[in-house]
C-alpha positions as CSV (number, residue, x, y, z in Angstrom):
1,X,0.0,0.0,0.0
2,X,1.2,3.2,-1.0
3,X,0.1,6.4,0.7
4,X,0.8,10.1,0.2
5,X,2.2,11.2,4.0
6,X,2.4,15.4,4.3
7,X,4.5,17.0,7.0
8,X,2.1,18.3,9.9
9,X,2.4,21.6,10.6
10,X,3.4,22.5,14.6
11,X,0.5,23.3,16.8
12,X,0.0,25.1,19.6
13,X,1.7,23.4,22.7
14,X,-1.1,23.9,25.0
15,X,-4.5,23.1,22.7
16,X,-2.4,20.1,22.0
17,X,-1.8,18.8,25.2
18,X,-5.3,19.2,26.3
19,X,-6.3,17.4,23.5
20,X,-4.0,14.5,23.6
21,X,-5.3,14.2,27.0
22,X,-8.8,14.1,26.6
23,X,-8.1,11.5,23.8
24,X,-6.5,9.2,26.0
25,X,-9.2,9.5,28.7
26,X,-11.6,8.6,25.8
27,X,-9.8,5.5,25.1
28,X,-10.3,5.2,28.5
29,X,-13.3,5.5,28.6
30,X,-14.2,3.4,26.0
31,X,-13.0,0.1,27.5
32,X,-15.5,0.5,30.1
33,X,-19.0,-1.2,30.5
34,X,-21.3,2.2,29.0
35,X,-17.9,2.9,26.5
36,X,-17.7,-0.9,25.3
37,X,-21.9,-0.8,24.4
38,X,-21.7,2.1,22.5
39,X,-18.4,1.0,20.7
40,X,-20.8,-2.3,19.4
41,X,-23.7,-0.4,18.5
42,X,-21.5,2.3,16.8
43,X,-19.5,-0.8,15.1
44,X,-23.1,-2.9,14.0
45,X,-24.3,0.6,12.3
46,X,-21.3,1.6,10.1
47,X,-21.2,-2.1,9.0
48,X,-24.8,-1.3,8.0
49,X,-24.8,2.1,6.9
50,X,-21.5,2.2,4.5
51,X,-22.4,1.4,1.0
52,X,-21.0,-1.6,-0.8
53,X,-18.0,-1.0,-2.8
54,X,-14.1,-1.0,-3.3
55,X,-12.5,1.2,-0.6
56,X,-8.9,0.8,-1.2
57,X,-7.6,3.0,1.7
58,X,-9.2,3.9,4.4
59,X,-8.3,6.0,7.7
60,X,-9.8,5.8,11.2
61,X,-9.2,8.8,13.5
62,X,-9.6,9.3,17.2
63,X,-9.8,7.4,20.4
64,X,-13.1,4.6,19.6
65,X,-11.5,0.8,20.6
66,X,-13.5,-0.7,17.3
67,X,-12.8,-1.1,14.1
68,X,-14.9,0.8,11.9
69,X,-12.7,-0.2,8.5
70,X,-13.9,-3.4,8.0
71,X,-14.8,-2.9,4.4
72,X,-11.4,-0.7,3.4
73,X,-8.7,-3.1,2.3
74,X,-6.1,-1.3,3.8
75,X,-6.3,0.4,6.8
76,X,-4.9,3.3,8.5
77,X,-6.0,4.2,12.3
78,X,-4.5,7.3,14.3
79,X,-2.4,5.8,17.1
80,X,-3.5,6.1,20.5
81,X,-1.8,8.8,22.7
82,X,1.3,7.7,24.5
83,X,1.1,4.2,23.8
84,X,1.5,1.7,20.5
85,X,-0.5,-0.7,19.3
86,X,0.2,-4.1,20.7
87,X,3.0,-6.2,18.5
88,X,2.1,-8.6,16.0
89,X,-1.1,-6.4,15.0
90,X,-0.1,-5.4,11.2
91,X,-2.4,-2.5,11.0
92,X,-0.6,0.9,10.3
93,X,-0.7,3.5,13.3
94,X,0.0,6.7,12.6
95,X,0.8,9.6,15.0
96,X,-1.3,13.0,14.3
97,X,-3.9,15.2,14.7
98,X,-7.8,15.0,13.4
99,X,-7.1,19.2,12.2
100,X,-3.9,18.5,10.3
101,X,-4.7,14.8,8.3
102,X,-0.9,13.5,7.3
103,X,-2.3,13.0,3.8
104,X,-2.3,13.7,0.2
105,X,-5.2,15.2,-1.6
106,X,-8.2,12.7,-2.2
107,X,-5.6,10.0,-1.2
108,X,-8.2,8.6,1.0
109,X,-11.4,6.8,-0.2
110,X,-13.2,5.2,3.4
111,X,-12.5,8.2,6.4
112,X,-14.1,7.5,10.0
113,X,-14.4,9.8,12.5
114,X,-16.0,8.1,15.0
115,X,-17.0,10.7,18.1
116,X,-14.2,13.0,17.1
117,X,-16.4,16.5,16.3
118,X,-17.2,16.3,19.8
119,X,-13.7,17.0,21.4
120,X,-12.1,19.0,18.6
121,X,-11.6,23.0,19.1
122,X,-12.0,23.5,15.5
123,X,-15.0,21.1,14.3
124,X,-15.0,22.8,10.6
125,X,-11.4,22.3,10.5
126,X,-11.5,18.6,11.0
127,X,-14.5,18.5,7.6
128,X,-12.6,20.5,6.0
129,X,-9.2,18.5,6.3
130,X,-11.3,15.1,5.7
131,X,-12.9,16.3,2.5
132,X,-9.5,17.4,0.9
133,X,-8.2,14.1,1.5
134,X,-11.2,12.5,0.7
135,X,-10.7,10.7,-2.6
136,X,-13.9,11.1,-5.2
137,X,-17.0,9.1,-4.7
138,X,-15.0,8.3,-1.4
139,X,-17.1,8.2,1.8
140,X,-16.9,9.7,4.8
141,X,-18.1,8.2,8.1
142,X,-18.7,10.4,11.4
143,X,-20.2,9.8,14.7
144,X,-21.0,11.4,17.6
145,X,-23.1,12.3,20.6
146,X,-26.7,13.5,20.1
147,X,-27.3,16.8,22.3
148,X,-30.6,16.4,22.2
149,X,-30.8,13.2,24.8
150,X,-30.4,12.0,28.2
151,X,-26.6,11.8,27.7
152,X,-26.5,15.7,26.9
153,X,-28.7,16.0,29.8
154,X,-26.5,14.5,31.7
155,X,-23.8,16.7,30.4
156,X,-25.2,19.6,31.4
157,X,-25.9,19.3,35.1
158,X,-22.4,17.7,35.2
159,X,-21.3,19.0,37.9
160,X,-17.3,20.0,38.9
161,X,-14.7,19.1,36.2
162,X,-16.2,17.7,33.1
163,X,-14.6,14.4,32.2
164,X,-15.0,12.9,28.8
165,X,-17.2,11.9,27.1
166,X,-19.4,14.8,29.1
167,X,-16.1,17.2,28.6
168,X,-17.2,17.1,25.0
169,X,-19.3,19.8,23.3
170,X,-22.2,17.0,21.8
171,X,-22.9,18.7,18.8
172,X,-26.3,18.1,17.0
173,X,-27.2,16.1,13.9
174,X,-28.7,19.3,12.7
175,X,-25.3,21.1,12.4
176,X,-23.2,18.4,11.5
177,X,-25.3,17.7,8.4
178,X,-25.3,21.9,7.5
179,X,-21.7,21.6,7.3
180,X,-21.3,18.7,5.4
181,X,-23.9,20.1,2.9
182,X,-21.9,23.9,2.5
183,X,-19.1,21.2,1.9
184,X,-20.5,19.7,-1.5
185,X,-21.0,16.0,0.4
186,X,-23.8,14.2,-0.6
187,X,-26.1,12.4,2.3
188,X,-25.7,8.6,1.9
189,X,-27.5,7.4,5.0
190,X,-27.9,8.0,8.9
191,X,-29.2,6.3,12.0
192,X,-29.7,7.0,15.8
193,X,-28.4,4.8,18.3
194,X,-28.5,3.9,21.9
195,X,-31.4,4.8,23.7
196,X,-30.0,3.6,27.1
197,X,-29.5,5.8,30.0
198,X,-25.8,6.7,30.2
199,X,-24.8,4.0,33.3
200,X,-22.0,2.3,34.2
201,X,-23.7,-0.9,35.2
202,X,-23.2,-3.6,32.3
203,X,-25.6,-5.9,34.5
204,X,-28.5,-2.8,34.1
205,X,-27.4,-2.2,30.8
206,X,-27.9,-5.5,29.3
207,X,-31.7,-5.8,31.0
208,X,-32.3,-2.0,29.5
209,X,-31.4,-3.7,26.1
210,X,-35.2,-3.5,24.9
211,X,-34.9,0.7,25.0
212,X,-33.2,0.3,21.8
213,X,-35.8,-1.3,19.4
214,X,-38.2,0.8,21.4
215,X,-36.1,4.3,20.9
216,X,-36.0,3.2,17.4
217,X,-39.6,3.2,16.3
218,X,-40.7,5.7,19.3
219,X,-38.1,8.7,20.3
220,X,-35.4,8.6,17.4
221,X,-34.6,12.5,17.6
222,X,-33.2,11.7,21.7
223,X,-31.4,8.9,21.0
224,X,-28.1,9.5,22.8
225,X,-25.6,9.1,19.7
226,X,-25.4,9.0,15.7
227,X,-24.0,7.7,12.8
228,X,-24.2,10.0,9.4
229,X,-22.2,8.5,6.2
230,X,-21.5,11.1,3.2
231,X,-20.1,11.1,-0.2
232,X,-17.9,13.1,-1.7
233,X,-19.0,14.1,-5.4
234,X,-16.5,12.9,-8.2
235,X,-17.6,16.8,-9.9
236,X,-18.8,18.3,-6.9
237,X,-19.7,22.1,-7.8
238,X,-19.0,23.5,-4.1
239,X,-16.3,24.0,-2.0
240,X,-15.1,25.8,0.9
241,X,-13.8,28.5,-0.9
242,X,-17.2,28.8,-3.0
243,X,-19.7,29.0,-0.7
244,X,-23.0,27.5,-1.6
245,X,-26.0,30.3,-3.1
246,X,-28.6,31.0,-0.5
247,X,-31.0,30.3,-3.7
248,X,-29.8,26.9,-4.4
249,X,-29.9,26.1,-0.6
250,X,-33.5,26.7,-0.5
251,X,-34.0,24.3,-3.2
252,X,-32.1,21.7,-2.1
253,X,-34.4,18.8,-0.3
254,X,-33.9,18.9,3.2
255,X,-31.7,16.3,4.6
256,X,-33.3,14.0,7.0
257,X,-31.9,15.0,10.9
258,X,-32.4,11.5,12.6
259,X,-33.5,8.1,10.9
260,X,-34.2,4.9,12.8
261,X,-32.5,1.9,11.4
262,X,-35.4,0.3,9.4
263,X,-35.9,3.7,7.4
264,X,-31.8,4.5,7.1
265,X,-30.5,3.1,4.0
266,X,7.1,18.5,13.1
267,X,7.7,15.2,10.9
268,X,5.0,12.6,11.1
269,X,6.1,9.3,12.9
270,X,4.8,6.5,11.2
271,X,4.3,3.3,13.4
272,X,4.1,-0.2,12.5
273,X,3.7,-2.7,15.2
């Protein structure tokens, strides 16, 4: 496999840190009882919800402990913060940050950014870095939590220091698929998911397991997380830098903002464990 690798640009020392930290406490996170459900359901609907096809390379960022490549053929994941992947696995780790992709220009055709939107200071710049290495007709996977819920609920009357996930800024569907409209990407499919209450019990968990057909037919818009898939356009008449009309966004048909699963259809250091 041959990939296009850019040198990243230096960040701010400070923003950096902080982030690197709350990655690592998301990977954390993630390998507990409420983090390891959500990783499954997340895992079950981007197996569903990516389109068949040939996705040569494909590129996983931030801290989720699932695969979400399963239909690239090669597969490139970020590497988790102060720690390698464990020997013998023969994926590719690479060291970087979700604003500054280590990539050439549509070098990328599967992209996953599973609950990253959430804990990035500069959201747009993440889209914007993931479409320009987002190869034509290439898709682009992102997941996050759902504002609108019991889990932001539960963000908001948080109370001290905000730990993640509820240290995260939840963003809604809503905005998320604005942004990747004003980016030319073309809605391919989306689904809520887990209706649970956000607790730690796996025991409680499992028997609350019925919530989530239920959620699905009944309360899709509070579901507490979501999974949107988009194309990018092989001739896609937008971009950043050309902003879409204000007539042609009326026209457009508006995209759908939750669907339940029966309606969805320095230099960079380059790891190799």
């Amino acid at each position: 496999m041959r990939l296009r690798l850019n040198r990243l640009r230096p960040l701010n020392k400070t923003s950096d840190s902080l982030a690197v930290d709350a990655r690592e406490e998301m990977r954390e996170w993630f390998e507990t009882a409420l983090g390891h459900a959500l990783g499954q359901l997340t895992s079950e609907s981007v197996s569903r919800l990516v389109p068949p096809g040939y996705y040569r390379t494909g590129f996983q960022a931030g801290s989720a402990c699932v695969d979400l490549l399963q239909r690239a053929e090669h597969s490139v994941f970020e590497a988790p913060p102060g720690r390698n992947r464990p020997l013998g696995d023969p994926k590719l780790a690479v060291k970087c940050s979700p604003e500054q992709l280590p990539f050439g220009a549509r070098s990328i055709d599967l992209l996953v950014l599973p609950f990253v939107l959430d804990f990035s200071a500069d959201p747009h710049g993440v889209l914007r870095e993931a479409y320009s290495i987002l190869a034509p007709e290439g898709c682009l996977v992102i997941c996050g939590f759902n504002r609108w819920s019991l889990w932001g609920l539960r963000r908001s009357i948080e109370i001290g220091i905000r730990r993640p996930p509820w240290s995260g800024r939840f963003l809604s569907i809503h905005q998320v698929q604005d942004w990747t409209t004003l980016l030319g990407l073309e809605l391919i499919s989306a689904e809520s998911l887990f209706y649970r209450p956000p607790i730690g019990q796996a025991g409680l968990l499992e028997r609350l397991n019925f919530l989530e057909a239920a959620g699905d037919r009944w309360w899709p818009l509070f579901s507490g997380a979501y999974v949107i898939v988009v194309k990018k356009r092989a001739f896609g008449q937008s971009s950043v830098l050309e902003p879409v009309p204000g007539t042609r966004r009326r026209s457009q048909k508006p995209l759908v903002s939750a669907l339940p699963r029966q309606a969805a259809k320095g230099r960079l250091k380059v790891v190799r464990e």
